[in-house]
C-alpha positions in Angstrom: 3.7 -2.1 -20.7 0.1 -0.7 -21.3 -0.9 1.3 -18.5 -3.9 3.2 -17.4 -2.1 6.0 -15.9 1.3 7.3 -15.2 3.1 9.8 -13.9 5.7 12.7 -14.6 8.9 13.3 -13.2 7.3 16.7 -11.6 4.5 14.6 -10.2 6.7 12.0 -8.6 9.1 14.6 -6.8 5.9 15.9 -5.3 4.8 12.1 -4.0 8.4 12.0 -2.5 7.6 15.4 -0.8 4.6 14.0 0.7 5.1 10.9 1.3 8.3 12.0 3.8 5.5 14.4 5.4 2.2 11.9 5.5 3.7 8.5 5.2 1.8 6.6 2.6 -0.6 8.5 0.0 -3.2 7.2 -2.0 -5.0 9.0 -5.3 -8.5 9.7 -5.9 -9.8 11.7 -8.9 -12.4 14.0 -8.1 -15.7 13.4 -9.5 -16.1 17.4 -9.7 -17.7 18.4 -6.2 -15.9 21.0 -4.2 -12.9 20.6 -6.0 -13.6 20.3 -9.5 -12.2 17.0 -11.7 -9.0 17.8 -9.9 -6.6 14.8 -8.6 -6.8 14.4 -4.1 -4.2 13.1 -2.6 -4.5 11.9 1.0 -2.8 9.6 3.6 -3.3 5.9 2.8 -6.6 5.2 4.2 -8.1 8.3 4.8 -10.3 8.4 2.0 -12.8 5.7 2.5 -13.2 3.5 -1.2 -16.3 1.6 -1.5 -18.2 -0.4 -4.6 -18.3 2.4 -7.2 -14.6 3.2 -6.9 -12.3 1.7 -9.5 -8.6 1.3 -9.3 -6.6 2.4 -12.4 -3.0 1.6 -11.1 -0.6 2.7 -9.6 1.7 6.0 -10.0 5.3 6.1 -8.3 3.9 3.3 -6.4 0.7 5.1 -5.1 -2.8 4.0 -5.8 -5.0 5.8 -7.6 -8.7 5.4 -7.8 -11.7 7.0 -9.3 -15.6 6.6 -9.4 -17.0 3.7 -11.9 -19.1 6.4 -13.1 -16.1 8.6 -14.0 -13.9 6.0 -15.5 -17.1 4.9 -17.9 -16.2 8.6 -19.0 -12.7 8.2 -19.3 -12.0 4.6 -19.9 -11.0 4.9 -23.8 -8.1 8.0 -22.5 -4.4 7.3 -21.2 -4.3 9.5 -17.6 -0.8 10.8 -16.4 -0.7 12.9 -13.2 1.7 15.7 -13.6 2.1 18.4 -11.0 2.0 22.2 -11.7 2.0 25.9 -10.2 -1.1 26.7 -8.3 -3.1 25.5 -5.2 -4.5 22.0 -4.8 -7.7 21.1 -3.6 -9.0 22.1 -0.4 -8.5 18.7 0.9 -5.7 17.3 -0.9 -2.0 17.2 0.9 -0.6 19.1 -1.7 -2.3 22.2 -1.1 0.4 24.1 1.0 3.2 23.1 -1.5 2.4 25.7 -4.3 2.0 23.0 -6.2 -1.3 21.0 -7.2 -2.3 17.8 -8.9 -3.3 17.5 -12.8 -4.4 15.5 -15.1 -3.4 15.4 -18.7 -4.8 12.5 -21.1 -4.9 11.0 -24.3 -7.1 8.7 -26.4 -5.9 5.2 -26.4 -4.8 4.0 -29.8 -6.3 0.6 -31.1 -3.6 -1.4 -30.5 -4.0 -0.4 -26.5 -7.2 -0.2 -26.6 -7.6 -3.8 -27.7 -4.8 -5.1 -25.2 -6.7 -2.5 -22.2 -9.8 -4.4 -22.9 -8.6 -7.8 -22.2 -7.9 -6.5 -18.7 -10.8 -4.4 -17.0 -10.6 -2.1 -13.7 -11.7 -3.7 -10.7 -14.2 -2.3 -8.4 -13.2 -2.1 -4.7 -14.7 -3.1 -1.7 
């Protein structure tokens, strides 16, 4: 299956982590404010989504969103959230783990890019 994003095994022990801490998590990809381009995670809900958020997928069952104006940026790339040494963002939950959120990606080939295109992200709200 084609996907827009998925997820390491590193990444998905961290959801576990804080998921057994937070309950439910959801993703959003920072549009580069006080954090950067860096991956938030917070508890489901928290983060309020509104018409220019898109949602990409899912990753180890989590939703994960971004701004339409960032994914017209990175539509044509593969995402996959991986988790790594350092500090999260100031608000994500991560942030006391020594651990933090990060994106790596990859241009789509033309064979999914073509299938991608048949399906486009929805915008919430």
């Amino acid at each position: 299956m084609i996907t827009r994003i998925t997820s390491t095994d590193k990444a998905n022990q961290l959801i576990d982590e804080l998921v057994k801490i937070h309950g439910p998590v959801m993703f959003h990809q920072s549009g580069g404010c006080c954090d950067g381009s860096a991956p938030m995670c917070y508890p489901q809900g928290e983060f309020f989504l509104g018409n220019s958020d898109v949602c990409l997928g899912e990753v180890h069952g989590v939703p994960f969103y971004m701004s339409f104006t960032q994914f017209e940026y990175w539509e044509h790339t593969h995402l996959t959230l991986d988790a790594i040494p350092g500090t999260g963002g100031q608000f994500s939950l991560e942030r006391p783990t020594g651990l933090r959120f990060f994106i790596r990606s990859r241009l789509y080939s033309d064979e999914e890019w073509k299938y991608l295109s048949q399906y486009p992200v929805k915008r919430c709200g």
